[in-house]
PAZAPA-4460 file (N, C-alpha, C; in steps of 0.05 Angstrom, whole numbers, plus 32768, in hexadecimal, padded with zeros to 4 digits):
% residues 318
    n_x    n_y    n_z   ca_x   ca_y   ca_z    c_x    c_y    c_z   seq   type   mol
   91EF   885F   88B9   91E8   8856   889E   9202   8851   888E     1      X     A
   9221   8847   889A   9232   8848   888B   9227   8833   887B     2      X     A
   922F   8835   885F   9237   881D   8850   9212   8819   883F     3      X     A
   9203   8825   884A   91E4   881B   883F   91E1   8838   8831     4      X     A
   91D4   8834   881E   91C0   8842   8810   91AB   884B   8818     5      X     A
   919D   8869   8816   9181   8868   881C   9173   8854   881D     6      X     A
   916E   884B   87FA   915E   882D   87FD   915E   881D   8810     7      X     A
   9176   8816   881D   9175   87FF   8835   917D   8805   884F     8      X     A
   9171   8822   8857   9171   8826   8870   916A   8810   8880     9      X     A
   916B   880E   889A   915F   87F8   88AC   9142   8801   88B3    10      X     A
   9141   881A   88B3   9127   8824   88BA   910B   8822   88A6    11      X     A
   9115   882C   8888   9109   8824   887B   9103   8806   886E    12      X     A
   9113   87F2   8871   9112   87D6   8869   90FB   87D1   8884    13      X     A
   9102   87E0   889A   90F2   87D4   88B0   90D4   87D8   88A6    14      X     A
   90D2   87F0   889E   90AF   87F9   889B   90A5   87DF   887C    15      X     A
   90B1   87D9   8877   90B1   87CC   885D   90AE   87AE   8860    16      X     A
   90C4   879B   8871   90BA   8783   8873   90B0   876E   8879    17      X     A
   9097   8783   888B   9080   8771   888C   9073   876B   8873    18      X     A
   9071   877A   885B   905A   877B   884F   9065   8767   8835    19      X     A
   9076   875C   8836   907B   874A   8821   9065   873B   881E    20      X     A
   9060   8723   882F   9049   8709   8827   902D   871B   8820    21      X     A
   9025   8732   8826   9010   8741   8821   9010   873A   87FE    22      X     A
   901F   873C   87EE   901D   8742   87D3   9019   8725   87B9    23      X     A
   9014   8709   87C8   900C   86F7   87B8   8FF3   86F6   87C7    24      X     A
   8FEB   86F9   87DB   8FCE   8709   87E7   8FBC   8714   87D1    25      X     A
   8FCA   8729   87CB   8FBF   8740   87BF   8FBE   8733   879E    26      X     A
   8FCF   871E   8795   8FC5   8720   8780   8FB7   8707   877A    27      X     A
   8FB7   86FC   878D   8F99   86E6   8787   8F88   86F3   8788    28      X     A
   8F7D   8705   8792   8F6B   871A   879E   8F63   871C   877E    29      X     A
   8F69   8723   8768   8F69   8730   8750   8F74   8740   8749    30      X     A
   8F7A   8746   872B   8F86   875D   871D   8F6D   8776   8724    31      X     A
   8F7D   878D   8720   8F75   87A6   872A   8F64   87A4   870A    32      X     A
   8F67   87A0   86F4   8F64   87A3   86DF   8F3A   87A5   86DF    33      X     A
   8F3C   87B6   86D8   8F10   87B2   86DC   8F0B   87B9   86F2    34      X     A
   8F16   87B6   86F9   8F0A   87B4   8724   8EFE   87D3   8729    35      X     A
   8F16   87EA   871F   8F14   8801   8735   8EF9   880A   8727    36      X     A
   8EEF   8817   8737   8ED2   8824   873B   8EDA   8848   873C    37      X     A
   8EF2   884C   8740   8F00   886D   8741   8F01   8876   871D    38      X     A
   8EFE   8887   872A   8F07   889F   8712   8F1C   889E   870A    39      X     A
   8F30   8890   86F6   8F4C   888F   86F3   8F52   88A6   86DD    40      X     A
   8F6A   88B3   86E6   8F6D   88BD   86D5   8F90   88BF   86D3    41      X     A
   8F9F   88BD   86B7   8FB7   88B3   86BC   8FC3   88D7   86BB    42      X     A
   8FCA   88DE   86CA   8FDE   88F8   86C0   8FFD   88F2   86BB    43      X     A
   8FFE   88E6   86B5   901F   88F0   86A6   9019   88D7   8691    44      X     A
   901E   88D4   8678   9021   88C9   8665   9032   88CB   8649    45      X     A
   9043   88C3   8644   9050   88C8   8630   9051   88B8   8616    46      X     A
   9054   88C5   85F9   9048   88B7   85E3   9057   88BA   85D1    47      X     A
   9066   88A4   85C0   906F   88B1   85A7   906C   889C   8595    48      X     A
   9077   88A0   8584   9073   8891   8567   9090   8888   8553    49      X     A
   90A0   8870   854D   90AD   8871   853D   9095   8873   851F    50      X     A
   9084   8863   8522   907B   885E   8504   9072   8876   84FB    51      X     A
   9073   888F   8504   906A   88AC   8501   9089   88BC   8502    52      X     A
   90A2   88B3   8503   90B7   88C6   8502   90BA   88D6   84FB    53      X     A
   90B6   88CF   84D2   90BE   88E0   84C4   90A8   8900   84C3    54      X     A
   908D   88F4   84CB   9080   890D   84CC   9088   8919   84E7    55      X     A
   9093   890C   8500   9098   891A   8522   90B3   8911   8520    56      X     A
   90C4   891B   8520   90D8   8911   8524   90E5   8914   853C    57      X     A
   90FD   88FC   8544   9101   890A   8563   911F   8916   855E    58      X     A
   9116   8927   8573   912F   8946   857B   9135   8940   8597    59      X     A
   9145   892C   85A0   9145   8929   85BF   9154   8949   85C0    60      X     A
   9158   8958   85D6   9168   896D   85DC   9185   8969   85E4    61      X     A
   9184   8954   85F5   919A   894C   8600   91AC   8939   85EA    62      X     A
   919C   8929   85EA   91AE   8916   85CF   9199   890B   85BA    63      X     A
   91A4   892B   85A8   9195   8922   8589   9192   890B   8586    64      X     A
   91AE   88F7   8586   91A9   88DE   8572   9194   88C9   8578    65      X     A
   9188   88D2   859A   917D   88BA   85A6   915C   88B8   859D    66      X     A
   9155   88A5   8596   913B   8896   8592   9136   887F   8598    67      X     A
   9115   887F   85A1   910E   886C   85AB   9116   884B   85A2    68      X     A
   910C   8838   85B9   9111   8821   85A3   9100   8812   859D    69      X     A
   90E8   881D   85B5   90CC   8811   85A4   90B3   882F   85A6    70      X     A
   90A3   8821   8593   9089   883A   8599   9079   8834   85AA    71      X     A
   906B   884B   85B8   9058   884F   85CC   9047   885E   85BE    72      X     A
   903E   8858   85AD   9027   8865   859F   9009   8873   85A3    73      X     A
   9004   8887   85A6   8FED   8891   85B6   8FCE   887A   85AC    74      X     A
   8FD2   8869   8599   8FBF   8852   859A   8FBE   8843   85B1    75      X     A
   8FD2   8837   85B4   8FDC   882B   85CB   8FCE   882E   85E6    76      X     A
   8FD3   8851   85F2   8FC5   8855   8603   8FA1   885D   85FC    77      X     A
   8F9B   885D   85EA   8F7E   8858   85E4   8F70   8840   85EF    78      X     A
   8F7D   882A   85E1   8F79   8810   85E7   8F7B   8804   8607    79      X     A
   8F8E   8812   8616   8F8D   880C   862C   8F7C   881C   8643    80      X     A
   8F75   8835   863A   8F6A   883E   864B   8F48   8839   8648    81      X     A
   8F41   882A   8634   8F27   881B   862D   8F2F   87F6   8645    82      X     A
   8F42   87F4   863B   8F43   87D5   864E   8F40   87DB   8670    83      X     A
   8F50   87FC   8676   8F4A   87F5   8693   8F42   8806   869A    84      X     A
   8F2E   8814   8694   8F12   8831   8697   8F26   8847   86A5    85      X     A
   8F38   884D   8698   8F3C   8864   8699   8F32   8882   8687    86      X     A
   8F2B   888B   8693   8F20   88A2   868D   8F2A   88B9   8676    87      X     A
   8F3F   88C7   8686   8F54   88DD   8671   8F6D   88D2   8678    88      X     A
   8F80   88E0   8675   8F98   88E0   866A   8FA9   88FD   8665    89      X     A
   8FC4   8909   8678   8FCA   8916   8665   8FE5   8911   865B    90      X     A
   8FE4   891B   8646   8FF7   8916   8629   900D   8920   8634    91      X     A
   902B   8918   862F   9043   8930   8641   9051   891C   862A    92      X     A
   9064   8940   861E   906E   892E   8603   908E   8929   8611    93      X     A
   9094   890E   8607   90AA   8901   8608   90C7   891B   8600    94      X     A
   90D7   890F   8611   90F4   8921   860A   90F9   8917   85EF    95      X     A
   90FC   88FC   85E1   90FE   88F8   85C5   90FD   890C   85B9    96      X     A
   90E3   891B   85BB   90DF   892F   85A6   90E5   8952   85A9    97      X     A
   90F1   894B   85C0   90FA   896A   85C2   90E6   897D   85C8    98      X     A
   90EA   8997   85BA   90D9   89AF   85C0   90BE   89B1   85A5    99      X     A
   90C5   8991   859A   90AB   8995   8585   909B   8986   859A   100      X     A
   907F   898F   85A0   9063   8980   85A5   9052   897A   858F   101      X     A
   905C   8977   8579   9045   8972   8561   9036   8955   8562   102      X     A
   904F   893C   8571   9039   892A   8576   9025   8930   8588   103      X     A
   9030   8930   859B   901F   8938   85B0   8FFF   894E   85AC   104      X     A
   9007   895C   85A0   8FEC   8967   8595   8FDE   8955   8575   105      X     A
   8FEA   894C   8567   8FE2   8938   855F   8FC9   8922   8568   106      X     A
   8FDB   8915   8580   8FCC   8900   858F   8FB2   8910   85A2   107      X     A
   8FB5   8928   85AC   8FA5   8934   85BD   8F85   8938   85A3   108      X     A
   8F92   8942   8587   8F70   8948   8578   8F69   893A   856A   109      X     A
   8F81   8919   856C   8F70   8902   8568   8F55   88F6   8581   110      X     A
   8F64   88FD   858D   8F4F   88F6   85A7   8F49   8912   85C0   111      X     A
   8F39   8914   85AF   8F33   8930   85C3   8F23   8924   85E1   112      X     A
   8F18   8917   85DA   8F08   890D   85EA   8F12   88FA   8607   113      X     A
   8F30   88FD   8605   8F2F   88F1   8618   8F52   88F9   8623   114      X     A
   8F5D   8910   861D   8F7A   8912   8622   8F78   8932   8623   115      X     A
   8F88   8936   8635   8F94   8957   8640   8FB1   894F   8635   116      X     A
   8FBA   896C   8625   8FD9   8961   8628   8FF4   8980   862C   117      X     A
   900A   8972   863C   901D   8981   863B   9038   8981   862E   118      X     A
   9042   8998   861A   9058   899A   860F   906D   8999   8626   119      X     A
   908A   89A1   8611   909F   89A3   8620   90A9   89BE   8611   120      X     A
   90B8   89CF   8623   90BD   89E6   860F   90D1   89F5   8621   121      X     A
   90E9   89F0   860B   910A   8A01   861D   9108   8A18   8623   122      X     A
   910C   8A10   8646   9108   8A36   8652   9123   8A42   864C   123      X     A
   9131   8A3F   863F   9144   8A57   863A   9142   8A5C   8621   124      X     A
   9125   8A5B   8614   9128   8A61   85F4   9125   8A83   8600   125      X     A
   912A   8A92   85F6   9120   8AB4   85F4   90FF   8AB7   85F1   126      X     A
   90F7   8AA9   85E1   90DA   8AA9   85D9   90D1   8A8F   85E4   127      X     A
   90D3   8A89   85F7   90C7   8A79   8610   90A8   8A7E   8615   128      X     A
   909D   8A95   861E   9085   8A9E   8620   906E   8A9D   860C   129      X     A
   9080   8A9D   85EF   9071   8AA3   85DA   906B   8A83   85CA   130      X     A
   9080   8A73   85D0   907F   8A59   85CD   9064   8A4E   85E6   131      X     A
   9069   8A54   85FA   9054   8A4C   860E   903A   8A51   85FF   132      X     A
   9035   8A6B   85F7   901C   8A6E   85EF   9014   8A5F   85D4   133      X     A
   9029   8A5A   85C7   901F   8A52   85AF   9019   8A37   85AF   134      X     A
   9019   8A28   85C5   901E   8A10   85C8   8FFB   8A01   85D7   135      X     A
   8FF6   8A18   85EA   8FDF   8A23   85F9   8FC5   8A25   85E3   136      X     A
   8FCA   8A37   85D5   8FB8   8A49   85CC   8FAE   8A3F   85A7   137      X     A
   8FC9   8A34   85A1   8FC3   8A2D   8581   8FC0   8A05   858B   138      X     A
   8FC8   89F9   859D   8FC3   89DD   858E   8FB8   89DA   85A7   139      X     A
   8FAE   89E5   85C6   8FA2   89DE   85DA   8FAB   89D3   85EC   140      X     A
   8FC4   89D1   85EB   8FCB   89C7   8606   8FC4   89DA   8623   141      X     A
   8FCA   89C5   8638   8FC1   89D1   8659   8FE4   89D4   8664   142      X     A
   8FF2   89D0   865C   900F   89D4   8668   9020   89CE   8658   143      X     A
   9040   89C4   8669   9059   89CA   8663   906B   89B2   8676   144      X     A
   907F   89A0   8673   908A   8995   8680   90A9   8997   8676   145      X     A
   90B1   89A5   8692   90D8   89A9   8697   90E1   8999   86A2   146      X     A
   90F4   8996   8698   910F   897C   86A5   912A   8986   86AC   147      X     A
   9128   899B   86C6   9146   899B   86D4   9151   8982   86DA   148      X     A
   9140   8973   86E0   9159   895A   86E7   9175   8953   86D3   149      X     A
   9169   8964   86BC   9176   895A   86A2   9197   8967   86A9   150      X     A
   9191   897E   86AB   91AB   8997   86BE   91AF   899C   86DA   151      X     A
   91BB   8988   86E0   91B1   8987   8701   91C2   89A4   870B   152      X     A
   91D4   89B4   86FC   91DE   89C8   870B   91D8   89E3   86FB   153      X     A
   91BE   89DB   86EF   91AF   89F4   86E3   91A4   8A08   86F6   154      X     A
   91A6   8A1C   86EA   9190   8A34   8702   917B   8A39   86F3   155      X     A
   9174   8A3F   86DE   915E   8A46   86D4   9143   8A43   86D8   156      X     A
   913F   8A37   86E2   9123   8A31   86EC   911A   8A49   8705   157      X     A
   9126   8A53   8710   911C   8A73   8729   912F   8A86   8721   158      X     A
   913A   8A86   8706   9148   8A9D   8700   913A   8AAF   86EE   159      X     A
   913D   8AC8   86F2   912B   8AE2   86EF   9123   8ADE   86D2   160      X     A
   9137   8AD0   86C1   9130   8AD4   869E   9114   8ABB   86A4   161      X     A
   910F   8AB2   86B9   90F5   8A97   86B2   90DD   8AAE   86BC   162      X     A
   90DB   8AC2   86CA   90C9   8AD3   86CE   90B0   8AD3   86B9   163      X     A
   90B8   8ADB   86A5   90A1   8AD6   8694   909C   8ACA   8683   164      X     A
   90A4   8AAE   8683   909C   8A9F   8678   9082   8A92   868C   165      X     A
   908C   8A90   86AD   9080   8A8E   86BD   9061   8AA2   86C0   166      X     A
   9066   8ABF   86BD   9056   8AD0   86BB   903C   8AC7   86A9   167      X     A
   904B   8AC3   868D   902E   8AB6   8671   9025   8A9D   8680   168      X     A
   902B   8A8E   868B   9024   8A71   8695   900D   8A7D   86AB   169      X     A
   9010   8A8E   86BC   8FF9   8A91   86C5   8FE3   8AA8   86BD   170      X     A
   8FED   8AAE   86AC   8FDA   8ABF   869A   8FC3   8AA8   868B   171      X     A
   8FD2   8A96   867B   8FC6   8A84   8670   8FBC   8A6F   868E   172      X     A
   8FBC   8A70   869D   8FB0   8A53   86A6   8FC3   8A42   86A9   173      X     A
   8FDB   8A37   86A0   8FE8   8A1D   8693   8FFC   8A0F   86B0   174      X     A
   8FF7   89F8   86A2   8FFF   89E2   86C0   901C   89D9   86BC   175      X     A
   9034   89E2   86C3   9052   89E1   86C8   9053   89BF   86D0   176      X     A
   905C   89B1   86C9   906E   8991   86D8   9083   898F   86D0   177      X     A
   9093   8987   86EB   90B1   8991   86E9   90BC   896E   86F4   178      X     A
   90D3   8964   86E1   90E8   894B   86F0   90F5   8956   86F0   179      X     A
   90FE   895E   870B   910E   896B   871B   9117   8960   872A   180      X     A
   912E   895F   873E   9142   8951   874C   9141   8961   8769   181      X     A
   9140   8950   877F   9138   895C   8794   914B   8974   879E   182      X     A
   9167   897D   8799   917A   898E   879C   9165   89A1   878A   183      X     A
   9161   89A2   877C   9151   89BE   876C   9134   89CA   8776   184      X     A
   912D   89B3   8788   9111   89BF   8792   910D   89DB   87A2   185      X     A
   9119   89E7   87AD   9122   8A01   87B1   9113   8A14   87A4   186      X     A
   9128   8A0F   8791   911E   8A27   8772   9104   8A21   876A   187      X     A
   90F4   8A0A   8765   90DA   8A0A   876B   90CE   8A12   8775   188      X     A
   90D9   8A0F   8791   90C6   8A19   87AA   90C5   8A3C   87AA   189      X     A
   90DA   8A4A   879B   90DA   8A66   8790   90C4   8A6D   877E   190      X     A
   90C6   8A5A   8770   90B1   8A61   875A   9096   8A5C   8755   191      X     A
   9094   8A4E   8770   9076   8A48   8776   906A   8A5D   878C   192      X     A
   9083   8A62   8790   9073   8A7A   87AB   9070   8A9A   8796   193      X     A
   9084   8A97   8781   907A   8AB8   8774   9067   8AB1   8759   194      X     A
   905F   8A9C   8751   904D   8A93   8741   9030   8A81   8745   195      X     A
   9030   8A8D   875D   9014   8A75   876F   8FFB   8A75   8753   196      X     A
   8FF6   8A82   873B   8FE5   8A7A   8729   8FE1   8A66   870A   197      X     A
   8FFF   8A5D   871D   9006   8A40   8709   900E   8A26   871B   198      X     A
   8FF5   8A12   8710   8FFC   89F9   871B   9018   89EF   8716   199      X     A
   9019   89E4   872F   903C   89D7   8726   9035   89AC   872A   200      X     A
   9040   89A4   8721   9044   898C   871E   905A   8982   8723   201      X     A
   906A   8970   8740   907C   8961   8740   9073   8945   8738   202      X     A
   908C   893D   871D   9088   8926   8716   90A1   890F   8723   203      X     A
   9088   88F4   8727   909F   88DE   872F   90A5   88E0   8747   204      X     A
   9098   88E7   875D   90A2   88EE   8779   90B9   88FB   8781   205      X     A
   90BB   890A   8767   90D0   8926   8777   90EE   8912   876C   206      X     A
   90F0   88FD   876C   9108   88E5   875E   911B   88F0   877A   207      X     A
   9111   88DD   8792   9127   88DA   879F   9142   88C2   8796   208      X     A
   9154   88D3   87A6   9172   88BB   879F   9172   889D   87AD   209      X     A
   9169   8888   87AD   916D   8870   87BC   9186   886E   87BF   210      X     A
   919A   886E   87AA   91AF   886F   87AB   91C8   8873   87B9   211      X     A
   91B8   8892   87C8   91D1   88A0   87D8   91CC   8899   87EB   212      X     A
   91DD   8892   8808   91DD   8890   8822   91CA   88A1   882E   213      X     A
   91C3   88AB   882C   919F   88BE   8837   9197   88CB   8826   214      X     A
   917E   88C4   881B   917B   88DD   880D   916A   88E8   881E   215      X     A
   915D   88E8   882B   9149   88FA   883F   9147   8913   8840   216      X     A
   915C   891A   884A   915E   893D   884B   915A   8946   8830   217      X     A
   9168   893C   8819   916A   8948   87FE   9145   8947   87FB   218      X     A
   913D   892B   87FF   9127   8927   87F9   9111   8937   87FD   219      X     A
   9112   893F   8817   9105   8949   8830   90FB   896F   8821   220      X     A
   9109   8975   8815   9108   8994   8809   90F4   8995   8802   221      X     A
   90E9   897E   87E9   90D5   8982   87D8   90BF   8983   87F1   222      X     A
   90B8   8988   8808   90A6   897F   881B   90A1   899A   881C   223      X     A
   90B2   89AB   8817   90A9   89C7   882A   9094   89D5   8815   224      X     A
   9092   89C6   87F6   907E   89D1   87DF   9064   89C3   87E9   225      X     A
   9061   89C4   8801   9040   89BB   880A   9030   89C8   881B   226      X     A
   903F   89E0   8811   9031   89FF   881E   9025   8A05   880C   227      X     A
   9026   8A04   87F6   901B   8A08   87DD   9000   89FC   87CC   228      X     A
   8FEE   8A0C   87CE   8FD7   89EF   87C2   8FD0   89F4   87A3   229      X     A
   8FE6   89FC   879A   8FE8   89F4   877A   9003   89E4   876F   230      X     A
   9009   89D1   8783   901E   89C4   8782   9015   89A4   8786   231      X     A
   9019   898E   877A   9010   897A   8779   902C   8964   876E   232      X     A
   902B   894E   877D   9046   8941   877D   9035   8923   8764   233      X     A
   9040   891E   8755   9040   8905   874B   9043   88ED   875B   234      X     A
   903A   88D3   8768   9040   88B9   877E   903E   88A6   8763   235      X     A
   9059   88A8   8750   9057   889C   8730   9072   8896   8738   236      X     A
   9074   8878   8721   909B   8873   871C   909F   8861   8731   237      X     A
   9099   884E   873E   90A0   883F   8752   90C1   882C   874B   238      X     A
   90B7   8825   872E   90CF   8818   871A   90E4   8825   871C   239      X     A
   90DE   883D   8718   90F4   8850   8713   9107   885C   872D   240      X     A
   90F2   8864   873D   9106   8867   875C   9117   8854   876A   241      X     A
   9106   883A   8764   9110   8828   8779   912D   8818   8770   242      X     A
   9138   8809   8786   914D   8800   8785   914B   87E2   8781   243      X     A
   913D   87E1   878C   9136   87B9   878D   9128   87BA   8769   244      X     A
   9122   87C4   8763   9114   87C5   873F   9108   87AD   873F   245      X     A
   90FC   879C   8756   90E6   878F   8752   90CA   8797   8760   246      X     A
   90B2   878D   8755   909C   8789   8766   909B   877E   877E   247      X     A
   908C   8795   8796   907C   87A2   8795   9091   87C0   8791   248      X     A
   90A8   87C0   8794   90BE   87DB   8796   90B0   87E2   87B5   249      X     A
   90B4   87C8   87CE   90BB   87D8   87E2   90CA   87F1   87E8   250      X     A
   90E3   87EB   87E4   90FF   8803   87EA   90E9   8821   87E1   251      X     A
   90D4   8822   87D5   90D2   883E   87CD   90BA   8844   87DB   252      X     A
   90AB   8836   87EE   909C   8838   87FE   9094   8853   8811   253      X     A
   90A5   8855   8818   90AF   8868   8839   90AC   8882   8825   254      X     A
   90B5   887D   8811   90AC   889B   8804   909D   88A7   87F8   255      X     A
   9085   8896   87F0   9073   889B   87E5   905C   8898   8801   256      X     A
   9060   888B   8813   9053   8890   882F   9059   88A7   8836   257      X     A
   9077   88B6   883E   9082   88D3   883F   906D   88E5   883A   258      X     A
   906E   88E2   881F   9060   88FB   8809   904B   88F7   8813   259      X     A
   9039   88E9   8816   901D   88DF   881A   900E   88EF   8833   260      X     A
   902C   88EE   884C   902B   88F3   8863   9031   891D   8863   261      X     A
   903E   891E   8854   9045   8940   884F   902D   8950   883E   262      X     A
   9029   8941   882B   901B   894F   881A   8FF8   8946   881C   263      X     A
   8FEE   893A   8821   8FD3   892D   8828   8FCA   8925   880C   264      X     A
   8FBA   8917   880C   8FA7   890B   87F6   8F9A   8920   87DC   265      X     A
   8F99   8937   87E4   8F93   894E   87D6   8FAA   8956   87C7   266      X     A
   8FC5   8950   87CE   8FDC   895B   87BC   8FE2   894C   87AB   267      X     A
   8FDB   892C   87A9   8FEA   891C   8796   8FDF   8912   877E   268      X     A
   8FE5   8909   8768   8FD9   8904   8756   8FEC   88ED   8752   269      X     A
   8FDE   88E1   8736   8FF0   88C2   8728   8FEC   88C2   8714   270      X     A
   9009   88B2   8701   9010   88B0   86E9   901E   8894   86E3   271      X     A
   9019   8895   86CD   9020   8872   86C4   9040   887C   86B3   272      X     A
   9045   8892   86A0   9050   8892   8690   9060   888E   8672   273      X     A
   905C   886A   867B   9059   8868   8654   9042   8854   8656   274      X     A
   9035   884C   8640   9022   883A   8637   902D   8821   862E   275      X     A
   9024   880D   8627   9030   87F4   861F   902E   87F4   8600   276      X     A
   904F   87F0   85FE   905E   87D7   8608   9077   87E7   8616   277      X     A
   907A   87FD   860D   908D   8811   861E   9089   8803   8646   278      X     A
   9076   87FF   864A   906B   880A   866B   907D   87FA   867F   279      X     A
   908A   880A   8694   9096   87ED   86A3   9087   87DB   86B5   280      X     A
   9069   87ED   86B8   9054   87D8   86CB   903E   87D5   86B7   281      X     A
   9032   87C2   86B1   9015   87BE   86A7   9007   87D2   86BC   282      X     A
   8FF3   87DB   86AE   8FE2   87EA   86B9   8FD5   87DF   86CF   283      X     A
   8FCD   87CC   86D1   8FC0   87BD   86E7   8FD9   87C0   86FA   284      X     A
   8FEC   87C1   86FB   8FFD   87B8   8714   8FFF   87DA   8720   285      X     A
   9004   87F0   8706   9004   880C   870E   8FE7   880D   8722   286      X     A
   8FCF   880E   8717   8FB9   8809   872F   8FC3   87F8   8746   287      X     A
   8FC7   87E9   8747   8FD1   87D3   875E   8FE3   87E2   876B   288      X     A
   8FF0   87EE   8765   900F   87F8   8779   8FF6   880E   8786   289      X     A
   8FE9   8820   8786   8FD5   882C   878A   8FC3   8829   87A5   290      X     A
   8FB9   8811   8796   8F9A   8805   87AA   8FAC   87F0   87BC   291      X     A
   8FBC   87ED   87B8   8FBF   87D0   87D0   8FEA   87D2   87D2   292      X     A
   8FF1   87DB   87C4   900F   87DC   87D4   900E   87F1   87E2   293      X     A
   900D   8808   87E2   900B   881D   87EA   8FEE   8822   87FA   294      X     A
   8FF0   880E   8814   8FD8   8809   881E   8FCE   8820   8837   295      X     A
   8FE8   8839   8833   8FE4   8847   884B   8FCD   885C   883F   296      X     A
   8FC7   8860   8822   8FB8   886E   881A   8FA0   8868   8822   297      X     A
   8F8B   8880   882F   8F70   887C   882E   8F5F   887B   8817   298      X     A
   8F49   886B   8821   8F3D   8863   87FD   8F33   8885   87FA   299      X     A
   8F26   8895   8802   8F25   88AD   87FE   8F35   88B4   87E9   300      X     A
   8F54   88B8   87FC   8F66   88C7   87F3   8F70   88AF   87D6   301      X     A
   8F6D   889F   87D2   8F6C   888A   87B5   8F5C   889C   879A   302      X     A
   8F41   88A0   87AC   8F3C   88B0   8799   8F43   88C6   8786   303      X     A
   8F46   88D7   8796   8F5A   88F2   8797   8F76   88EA   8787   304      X     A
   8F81   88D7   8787   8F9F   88D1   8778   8F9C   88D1   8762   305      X     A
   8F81   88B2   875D   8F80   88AB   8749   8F74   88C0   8733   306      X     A
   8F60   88CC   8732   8F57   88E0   8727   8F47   88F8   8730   307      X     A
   8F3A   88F7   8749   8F2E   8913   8750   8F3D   8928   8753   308      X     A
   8F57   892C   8751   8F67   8942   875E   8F72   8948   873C   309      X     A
   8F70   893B   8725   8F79   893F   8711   8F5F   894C   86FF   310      X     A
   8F47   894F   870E   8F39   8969   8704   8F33   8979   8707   311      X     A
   8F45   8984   8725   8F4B   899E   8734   8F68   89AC   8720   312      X     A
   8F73   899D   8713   8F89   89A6   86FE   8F7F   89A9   86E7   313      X     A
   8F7B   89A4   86D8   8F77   8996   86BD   8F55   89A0   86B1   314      X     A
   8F58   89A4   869A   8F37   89B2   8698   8F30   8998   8684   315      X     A
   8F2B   897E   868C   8F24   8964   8674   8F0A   896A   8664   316      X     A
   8F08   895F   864A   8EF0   895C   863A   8ED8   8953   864B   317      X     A
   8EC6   895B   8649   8EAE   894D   8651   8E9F   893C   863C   318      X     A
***
């Protein structure tokens, strides 16, 4: 593999280019848009607001000064999840805003009826646990979403001070999703084996490196969290992994087949991420990458991605 990238192994380009002419096929065929007959349900969604600043304002953690440059307004995803029968939705508040969730709970008891949602909340505050609960218990949320990737040479995440924050999380019920970087899955895999009463969520397929000359092995770690059946991988972000950054994002293929192949139909779930005009796929193409690029999936197991396995997590409105 001198000189190539994961992305352009020979092996993986091989599994990959047959299926090019498949995809003007597929879209004479029709937009996914109306079509599906499944239970959709989007789990990962993110929402914010410039025209609401001054009442939410954003606190990125990493870099205060940064804000968005357009809004993704939790209207937005109202409107779309009426155009393409999606069901629920859960809410996962944007880094913009830091360790406040006030939109986010905002948007959740404007629409009760149709959104679960998760904060973000810094595990090295001291009062970590007590933030958890109040977050839980006073505005209703079902979880919490961490970003080691942010510190890639952080420990905190299986170090003894996360004990109980970990501890209240399964006291309460509450569902952990972590963007995390595949060198860190380890310490996951610690904390799923001494906390088996909290769902865990990998988001974005674990974000292998296309980049590096193999990522495989690095990749390959997150595989051994499929001993676990409160562990569920996100098959979300095709835009985002891939290297070619066009449609269909062959190059990211082999790994979302991988996962598919390690974890079965029962571990994975799907997420769109932002709503439009933020979104990098129209919704219809997010379905589409789904039902017909990713053609190794059984329609069964379709089911199970798209939303049946997201009400084995998640307690939705009826």
């Amino acid at each position: 593999m001198d000189g190539m990238n994961c992305a352009r192994s020979p092996v993986h380009l091989g599994w990959t280019s047959r299926r090019g002419f498949l995809f003007s096929a597929a879209a004479a065929s029709g937009s996914a848009r109306g079509a599906s007959k499944r239970l959709l349900i989007d789990t990962h969604l993110e929402v914010w607001s410039i025209e609401l600043e001054q009442r939410f304002p954003f606190r990125h953690p990493e870099r205060p000064e940064t804000r968005p440059a357009i809004s993704a307004p939790i209207e937005n995803q109202v409107q779309m999840m009426r155009e393409f029968g999606l069901r629920y939705a859960v809410l996962i508040n944007p880094r913009y805003y830091g360790w406040d969730n006030s939109y986010i709970s905002y948007s959740l008891h404007k629409h009760p009826n149709l959104f679960v949602a998760h904060g973000l909340l810094n595990p090295l505050a001291p009062d970590a646990p007590a933030r958890l609960r109040y977050w839980i218990k006073e505005h209703g949320f079902q979880g919490m979403r961490f970003s080691p990737i942010y510190h890639p040479q952080s420990t905190w995440l299986n170090a003894p001070e996360s004990y109980p924050l970990w501890r209240e999380a399964e006291r309460l019920g509450v569902v952990f999703n972590f963007y995390i970087l595949p060198h860190q899955m380890p310490m996951l895999e610690d904390m799923a084996e001494r906390f088996p009463g909290v769902k865990i969520l990998i988001d974005h397929a674990g974000k292998p490196d296309l980049k590096a000359e193999d990522c495989w092995p690095e990749f390959r770690k997150m595989f051994r969290l499929k001993r676990f059946p409160h562990v569920w991988i996100s098959s979300s972000e095709p835009y985002e992994m891939s290297e070619l950054k066009r449609w269909p994002y062959e190059d990211t293929l082999p790994f979302y087949k991988a996962i598919y192949e390690e974890f079965g139909g029962r571990q994975l779930i799907w997420g769109t991420s932002y709503p439009r005009p933020r979104w990098e796929l129209a919704m219809d193409k997010e379905i589409e990458f789904v039902e017909k690029v990713c053609d190794f999936y059984s329609d069964a197991d379709r089911d199970l991605l798209l939303g049946l396995n997201a009400l084995r997590i998640w307690k939705f409105p009826k």
